[in-house]
N, C-alpha and C positions, 0 to 999 in steps of 0.2 A: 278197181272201181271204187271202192270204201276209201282207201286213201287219196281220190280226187274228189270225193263229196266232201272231204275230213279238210281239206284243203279250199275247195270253192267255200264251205260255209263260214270256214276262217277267214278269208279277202272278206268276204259280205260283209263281216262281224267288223271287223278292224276299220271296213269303208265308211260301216253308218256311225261306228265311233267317232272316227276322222269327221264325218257330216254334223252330227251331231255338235262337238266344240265347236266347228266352224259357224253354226248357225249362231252359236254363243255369241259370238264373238262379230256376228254382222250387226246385230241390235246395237246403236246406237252409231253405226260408223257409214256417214253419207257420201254419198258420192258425187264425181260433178257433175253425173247425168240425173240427178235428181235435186240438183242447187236450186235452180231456175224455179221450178215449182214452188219448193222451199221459200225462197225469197218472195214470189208473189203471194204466196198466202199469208206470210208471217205480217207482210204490207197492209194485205187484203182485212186481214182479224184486226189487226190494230186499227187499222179505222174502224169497224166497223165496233169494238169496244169502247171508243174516245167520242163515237155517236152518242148524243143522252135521248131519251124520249123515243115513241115510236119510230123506226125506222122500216124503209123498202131494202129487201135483202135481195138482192140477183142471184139464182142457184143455177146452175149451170156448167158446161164447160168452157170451151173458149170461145167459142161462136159466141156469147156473152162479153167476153171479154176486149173481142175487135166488135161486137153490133152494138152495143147499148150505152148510149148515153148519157150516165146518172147525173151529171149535171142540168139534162132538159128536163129528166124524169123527176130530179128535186126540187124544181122550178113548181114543175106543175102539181105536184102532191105535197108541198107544202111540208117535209120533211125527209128526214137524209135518205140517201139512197148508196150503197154502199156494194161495188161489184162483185163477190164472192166467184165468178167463174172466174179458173184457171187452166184445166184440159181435161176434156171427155174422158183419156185415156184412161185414168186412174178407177174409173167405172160408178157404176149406181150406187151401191152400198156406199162406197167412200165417200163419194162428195154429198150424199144425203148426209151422213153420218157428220162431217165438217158443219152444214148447217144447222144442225140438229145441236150442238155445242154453242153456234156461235147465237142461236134464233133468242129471243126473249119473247114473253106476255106483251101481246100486242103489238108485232113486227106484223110486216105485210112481205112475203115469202114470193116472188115474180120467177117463174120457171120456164124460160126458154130453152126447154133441155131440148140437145141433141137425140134423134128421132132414134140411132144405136140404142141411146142408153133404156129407152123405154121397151128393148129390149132382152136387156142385159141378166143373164142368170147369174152372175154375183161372181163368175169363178176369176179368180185371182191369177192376173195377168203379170207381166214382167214389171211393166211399169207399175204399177201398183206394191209389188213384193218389194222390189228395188228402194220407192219411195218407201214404205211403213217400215220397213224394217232398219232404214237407215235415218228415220226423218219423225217420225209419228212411233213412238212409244206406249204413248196411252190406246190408240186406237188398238197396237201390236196387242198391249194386255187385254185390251177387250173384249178379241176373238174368246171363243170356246177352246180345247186344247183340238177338236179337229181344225178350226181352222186355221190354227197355227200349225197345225203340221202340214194343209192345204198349201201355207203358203211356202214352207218350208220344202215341203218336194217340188213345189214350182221355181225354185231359187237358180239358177244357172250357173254354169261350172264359172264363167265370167266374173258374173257379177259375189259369187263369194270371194275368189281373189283379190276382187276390187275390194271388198269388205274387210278383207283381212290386211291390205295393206294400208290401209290409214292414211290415204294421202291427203296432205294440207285441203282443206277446206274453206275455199274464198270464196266470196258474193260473186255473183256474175255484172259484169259491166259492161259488157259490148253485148253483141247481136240483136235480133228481132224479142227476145224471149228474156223477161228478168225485169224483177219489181225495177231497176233502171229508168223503163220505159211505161210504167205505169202514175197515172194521176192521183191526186188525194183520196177520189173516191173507187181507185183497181181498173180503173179503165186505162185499154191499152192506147201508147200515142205513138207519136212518129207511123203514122202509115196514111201519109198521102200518097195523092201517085209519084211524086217527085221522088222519094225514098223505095218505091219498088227495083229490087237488083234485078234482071237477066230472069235468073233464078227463080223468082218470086210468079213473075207473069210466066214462066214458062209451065209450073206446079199449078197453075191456077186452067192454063190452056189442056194441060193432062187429066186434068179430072174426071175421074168415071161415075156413071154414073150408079150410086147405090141399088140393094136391091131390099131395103126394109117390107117390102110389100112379100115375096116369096120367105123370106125369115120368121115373116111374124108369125106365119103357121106353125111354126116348131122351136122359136126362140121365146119362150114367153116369161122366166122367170121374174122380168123387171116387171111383172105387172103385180105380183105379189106384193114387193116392195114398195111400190107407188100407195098400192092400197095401204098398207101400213104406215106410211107417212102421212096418209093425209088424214088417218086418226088419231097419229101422233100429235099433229099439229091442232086439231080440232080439241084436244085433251089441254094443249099449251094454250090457247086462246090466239094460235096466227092464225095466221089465213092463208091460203095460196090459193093462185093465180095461173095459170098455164099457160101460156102463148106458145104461137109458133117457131121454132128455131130459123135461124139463117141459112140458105142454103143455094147453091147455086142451079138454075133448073136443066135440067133436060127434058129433050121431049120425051122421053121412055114415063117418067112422072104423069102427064097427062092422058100416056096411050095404052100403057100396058096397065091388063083387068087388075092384078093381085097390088098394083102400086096403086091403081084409083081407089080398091076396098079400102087399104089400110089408112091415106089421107084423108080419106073422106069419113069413115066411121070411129080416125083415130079419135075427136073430140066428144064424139058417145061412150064412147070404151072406157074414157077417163073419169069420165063424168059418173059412171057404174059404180068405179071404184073410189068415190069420194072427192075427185080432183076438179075442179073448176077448169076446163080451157077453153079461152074465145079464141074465135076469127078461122080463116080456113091455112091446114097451112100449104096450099099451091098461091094463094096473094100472097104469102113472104118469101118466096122464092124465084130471084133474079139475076139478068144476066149477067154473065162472064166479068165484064167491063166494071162491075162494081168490089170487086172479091181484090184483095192485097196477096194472099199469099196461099190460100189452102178454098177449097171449099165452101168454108163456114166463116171465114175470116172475111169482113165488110172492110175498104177504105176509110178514110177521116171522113169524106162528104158523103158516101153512099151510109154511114154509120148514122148519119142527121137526118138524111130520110128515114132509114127504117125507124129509130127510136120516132118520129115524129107522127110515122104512122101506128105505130103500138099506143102512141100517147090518146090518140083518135079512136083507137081499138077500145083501151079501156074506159074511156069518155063515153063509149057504148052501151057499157054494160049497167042492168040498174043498181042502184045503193044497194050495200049489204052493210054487212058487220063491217066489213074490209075498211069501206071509209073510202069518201074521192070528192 
């Protein structure tokens, strides 16, 4: 018996040796399942650094990236507008933290975040570990030493492999996904109906319907966060702004109790903790027939209406600091 404990604790030892150089050795080495991202943000920052003077920054995920139209948006507020979403996935922490680098003294901060994320307790997902560790450097050193080892136990036997083999590194040039297909100011193109595949309308036809209403009961980490940002930003002289995400509706949205509390008292909640958000969001959520490829993903023309009526939304609200 001592000589199989004498034996298990040696594999253990040797494993987390083994784990350990391997993690060494993932920092810095990206992969293709994390280009695309890569590429749109690296798009996304550089505009939004060659901006001079106060600018509107989009924080968000990708529902951002297929709804809003920064060129109607800079039309009407009279300076740049500049789309910083790229994907939900990568979670709350992260993409505050991305705008939180990118923001200046006297930006205007527009948050159509995805209704997940304002639930998000921070823990570090695939996508996320996959991305930072092979893409994002500074943010890696950021972490505390627990959450680098957060993220480090969250690593996949997969994706160290991939880490450890260094394979060539190209921009992405085809598909739906990759600065490619992005405008001057990060807004995503090609997605009229003409360009929907099979594919695209059939993901769009599957879609379930979420249950953010029973989560929020016991998902609540992302409200901590919220609250912290918006005295971050209050500290910075921005401003933020909340809206509604895009989203496709069901009727489970209008009929079930725990999804009517949480839509309807989301714009109270936010407001508690420091956040400004107008409008209700059951008005921004429409049917089937306008969505390109996911959920939260708007066509070219359904993309003109929503930004047009956000434009109206914020036409609503009185003058503040914000400026309009």
């Amino acid at each position: 018996m001592k000589k199989f404990w004498i034996s298990a604790t040696s594999i253990f030892l040797i494993w987390s040796v083994v784990w350990i150089i391997g993690i060494k050795y993932q920092l810095g080495s990206g992969t293709s399942s994390s280009r695309w991202v890569f590429d749109a943000y690296q798009h996304k920052i550089h505009a939004a650094q060659q901006a001079s003077g106060p600018r509107v920054l989009i924080v968000a995920g990708s529902n951002a990236m297929f709804g809003i139209d920064s060129g109607m948006l800079e039309q009407d507020w009279q300076r740049p507008v500049i789309n910083l979403g790229v994907n939900a996935g990568l979670g709350l922490p992260y993409i505050l933290d991305v705008s939180k680098r990118v923001a200046r003294p006297g930006d205007i901060i527009l948050m159509p975040m995805e209704y997940a994320l304002y639930l998000d307790e921070g823990k570090a997902n695939a996508q996320v570990i996959d991305y930072v560790m092979g893409r994002d450097l500074d943010y890696w050193r950021s972490l505390d030493r627990t959450g680098q080892l957060k993220f480090a136990a969250g690593l996949s036997a997969e994706r160290l492999l991939n880490g450890l083999r260094h394979l060539p590194d190209l921009p992405v040039t085809n598909g739906t996904y990759g600065a490619h297909h992005l405008d001057a100011r990060g807004d995503q193109t090609h997605t009229s109906p003409a360009e929907r595949s099979p594919g695209d309308i059939a993901a769009v036809k599957a879609a379930k319907a979420w249950n953010y209403g029973r989560r929020a009961d016991t998902e609540t980490g992302g409200w901590s966060s919220i609250a912290d940002y918006a005295l971050w930003a209050k500290n910075q002289q921005i401003c933020l702004i909340a809206v509604p995400t895009v989203l496709l509706h069901h009727a489970k949205y209008d009929t079930d109790p725990e999804d009517q509390v949480f839509y309807t008292q989301l714009p109270n909640r936010l407001k508690q903790l420091g956040l400004e958000f107008l409008g209700k969001p059951q008005d921004f959520m429409y049917p089937p027939g306008w969505f390109f490829d996911t959920d939260h993903h708007l066509q070219d023309w359904a993309r003109s209406k929503h930004t047009a009526r956000l434009i109206q939304l914020l036409h609503s609200r009185p003058q503040t600091a914000c400026g309009h």
